[in-house]
C-alpha positions as CSV (number, residue, x, y, z in Angstrom):
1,X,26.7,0.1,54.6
2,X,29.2,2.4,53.4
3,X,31.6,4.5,55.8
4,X,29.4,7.2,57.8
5,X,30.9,10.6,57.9
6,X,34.4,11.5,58.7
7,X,35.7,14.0,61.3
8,X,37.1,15.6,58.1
9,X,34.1,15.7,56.2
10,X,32.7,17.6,59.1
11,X,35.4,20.1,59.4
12,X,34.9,20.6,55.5
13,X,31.3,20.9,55.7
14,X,31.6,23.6,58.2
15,X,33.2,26.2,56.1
16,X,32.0,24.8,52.7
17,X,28.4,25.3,52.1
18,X,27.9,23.6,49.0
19,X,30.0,20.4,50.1
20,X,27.7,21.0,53.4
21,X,24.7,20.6,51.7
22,X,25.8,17.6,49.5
23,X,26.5,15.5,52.6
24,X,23.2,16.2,54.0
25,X,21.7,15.5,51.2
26,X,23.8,12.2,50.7
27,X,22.6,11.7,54.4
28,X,19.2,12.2,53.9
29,X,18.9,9.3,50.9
30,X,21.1,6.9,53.2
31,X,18.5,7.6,55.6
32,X,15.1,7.0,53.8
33,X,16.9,3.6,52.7
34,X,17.7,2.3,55.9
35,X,14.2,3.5,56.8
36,X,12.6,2.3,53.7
37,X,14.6,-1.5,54.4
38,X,13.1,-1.5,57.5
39,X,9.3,-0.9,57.0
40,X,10.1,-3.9,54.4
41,X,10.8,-5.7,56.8
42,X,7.4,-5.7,58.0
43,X,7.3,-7.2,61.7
44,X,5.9,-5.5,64.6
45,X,8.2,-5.5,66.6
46,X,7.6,-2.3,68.7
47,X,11.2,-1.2,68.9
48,X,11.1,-1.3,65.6
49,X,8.6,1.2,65.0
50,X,10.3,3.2,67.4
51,X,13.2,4.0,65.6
52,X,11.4,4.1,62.2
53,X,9.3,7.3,63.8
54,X,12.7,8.2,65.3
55,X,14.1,7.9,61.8
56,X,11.6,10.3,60.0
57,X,11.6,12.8,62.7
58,X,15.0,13.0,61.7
59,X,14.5,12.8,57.8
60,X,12.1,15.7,58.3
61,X,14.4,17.6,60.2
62,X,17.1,17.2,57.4
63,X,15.1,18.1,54.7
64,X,14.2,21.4,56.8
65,X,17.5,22.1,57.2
66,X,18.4,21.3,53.6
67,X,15.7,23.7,52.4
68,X,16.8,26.5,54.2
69,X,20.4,26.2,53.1
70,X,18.5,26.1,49.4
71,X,16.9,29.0,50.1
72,X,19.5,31.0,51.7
73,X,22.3,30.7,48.7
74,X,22.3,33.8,46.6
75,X,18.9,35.1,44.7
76,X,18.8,36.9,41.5
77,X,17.7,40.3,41.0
């Protein structure tokens, strides 16, 4: 898997909104493909399952959050 998120990726994404929302939203697809590997995987082992629910909650939370930055950026007249 490639390198998570740097300290100064963070520090970027907290004054640059558009850079923010590109890391979430390169997040988010790393995300759904670890999640995505993993249902492939197909046992049932039940700390498995756990962290595939624990995975969506947190894709759904991202794509909330990436959503409202979409819909707060500037609107048109």
């Amino acid at each position: 898997m490639s390198e998570l998120v740097s300290d100064d990726d963070l520090a970027r994404a907290r004054i640059d909104t558009a850079f923010r929302q590109q890391l979430m939203a390169a997040s988010l697809d790393r995300l759904l493909s670890v999640l995505n590997h993993m249902r492939r995987e197909g046992d049932d082992n039940p700390e498995r399952a756990r962290q595939i629910r624990e995975g969506v909650a947190l894709a759904v939370k991202l794509a909330d959050r990436l959503q409202l930055e979409d819909n707060s950026g500037p609107r048109a007249a």
